[in-house]
C-alpha positions in Angstrom: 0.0 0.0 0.0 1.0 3.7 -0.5 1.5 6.1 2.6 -1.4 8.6 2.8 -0.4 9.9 6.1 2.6 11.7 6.9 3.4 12.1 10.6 4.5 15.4 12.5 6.8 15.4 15.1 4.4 16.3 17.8 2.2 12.9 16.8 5.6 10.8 17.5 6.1 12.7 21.0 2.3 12.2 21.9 3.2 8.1 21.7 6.1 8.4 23.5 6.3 6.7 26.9 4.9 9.1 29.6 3.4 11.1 27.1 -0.7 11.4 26.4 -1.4 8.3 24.2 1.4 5.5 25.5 0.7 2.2 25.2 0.0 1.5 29.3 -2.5 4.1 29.0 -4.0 3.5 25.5 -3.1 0.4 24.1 -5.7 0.2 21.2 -5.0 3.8 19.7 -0.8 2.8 20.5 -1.1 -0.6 18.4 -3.3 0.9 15.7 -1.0 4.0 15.3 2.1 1.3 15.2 -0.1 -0.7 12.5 -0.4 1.9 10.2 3.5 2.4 10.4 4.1 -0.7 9.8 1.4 -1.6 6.9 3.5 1.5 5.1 0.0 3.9 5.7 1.9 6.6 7.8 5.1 7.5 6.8 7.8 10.7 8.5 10.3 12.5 7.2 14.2 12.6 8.2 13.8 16.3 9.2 11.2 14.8 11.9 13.3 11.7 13.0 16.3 14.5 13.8 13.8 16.7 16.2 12.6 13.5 17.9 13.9 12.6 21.1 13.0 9.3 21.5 15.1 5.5 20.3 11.9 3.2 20.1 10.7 5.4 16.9 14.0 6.4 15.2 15.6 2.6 15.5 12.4 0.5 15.5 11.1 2.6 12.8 14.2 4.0 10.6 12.1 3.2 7.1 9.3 4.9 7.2 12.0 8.1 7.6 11.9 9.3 3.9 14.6 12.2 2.7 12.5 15.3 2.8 14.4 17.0 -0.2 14.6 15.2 -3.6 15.0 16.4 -7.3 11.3 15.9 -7.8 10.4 18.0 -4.3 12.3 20.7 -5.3 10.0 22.4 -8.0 7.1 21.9 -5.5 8.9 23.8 -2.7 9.8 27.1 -4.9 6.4 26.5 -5.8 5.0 27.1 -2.6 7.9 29.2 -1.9 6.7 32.1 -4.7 3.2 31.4 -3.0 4.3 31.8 0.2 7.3 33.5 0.7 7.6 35.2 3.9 6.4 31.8 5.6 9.2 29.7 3.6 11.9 32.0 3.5 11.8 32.8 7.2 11.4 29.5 8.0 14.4 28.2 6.2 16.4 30.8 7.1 15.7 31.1 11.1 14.8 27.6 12.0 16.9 25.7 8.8 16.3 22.6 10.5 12.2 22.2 11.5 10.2 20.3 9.6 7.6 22.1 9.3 8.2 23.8 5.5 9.5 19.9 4.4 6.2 18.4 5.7 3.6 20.7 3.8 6.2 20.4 0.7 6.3 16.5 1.2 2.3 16.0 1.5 1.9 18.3 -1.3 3.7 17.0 -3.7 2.6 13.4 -2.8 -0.7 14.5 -2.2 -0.7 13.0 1.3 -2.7 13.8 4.5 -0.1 15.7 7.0 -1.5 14.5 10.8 -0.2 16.8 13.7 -1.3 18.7 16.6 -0.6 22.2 15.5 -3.7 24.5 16.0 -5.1 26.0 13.0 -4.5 29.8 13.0 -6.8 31.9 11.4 -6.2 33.9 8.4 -8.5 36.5 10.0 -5.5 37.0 12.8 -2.5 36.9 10.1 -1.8 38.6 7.4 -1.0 36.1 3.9 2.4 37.3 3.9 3.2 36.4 7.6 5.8 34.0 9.7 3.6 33.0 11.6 1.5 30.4 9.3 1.7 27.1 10.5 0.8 23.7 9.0 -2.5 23.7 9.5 -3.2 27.1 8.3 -0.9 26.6 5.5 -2.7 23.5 4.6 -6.0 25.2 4.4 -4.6 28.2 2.3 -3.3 25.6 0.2 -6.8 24.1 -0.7 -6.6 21.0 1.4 -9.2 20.0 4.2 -8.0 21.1 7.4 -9.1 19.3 11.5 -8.2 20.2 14.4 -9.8 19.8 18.2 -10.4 23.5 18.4 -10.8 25.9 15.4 -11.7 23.2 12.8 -14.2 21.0 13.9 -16.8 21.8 11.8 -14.8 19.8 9.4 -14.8 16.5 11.3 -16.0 13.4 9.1 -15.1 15.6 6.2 -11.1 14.3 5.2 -11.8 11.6 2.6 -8.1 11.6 0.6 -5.4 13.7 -0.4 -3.6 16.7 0.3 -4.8 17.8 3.5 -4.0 17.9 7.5 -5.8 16.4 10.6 -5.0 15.9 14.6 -4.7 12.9 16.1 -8.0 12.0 17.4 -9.1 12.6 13.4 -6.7 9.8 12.6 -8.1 7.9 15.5 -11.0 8.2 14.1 -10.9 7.8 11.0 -8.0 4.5 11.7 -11.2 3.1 13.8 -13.9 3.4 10.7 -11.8 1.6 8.6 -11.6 -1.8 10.8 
């Protein structure tokens, strides 16, 4: 099967031991999240392996770990870039290595489902030209179906395939539907 979902940082951490959704305290959602890694459904990016702080997902899981630049990426990304430009150029520039700008170039160009916990920012609050965009908010200027637990519910149920980004308990969700 191809990947349709392509894991944040944040999603990882949440899994982590300790953390909100380890597998002592929510075994089901644990083992489906680890099912979808290994059935090839959810993939990450290196950029996201380097800001994770945890062995059990960066040894356990090196493969699903993809390069986040490529030949083929690269048109996408100036792309984005001459739609975007404040938002990549500042990124790349002050924060080179978060994997934030790779993500939305990755899903975009694959025409994947991005799922993290990000809050969606409105475009109402920031300007187009702005820093401050985030995946979420970028996703949905982009044209994709945005979900989050605050901001976006009104789009719960509404995710079918493609470019687009959802939190965790979307992916739950949706992960639970399909059984």
């Amino acid at each position: 099967m191809s990947p349709k979902y392509l894991i944040d940082t944040n999603i990882f951490v949440r899994f982590q031991s300790g953390q909100q959704y380890d597998k002592d305290c929510f075994p089901v959602h644990y083992k489906n999240f680890l099912r979808l890694l290994d059935e090839g459904l959810a993939i990450s990016l290196d950029k996201v392996r380097d800001e994770l702080d945890d062995d059990f997902f960066t040894n356990e899981y090196k493969d699903i770990f993809k390069p986040s630049i490529s030949n083929e990426i690269t048109d996408t990304y100036n792309l984005l870039r001459s739609k975007f430009p404040e938002y990549f150029n500042t990124a790349t520039q002050e924060h080179p290595d978060d994997a934030d700008s790779f993500l939305i170039t990755y899903a975009y160009h694959h025409n994947m489902c991005i799922v993290t916990q990000d809050e969606f920012q409105s475009t109402q609050t920031i300007s187009i030209n702005t820093k401050e965009y985030n995946i979420p908010t970028l996703c949905e200027a982009l044209e994709g179906i945005c979900i989050d637990n605050k901001d976006r519910k009104e789009n719960i149920g509404q995710y079918k395939s493609g470019f687009g980004c959802i939190c965790l308990s979307e992916l739950i969700r949706l992960e639970q539907l399909m059984k």
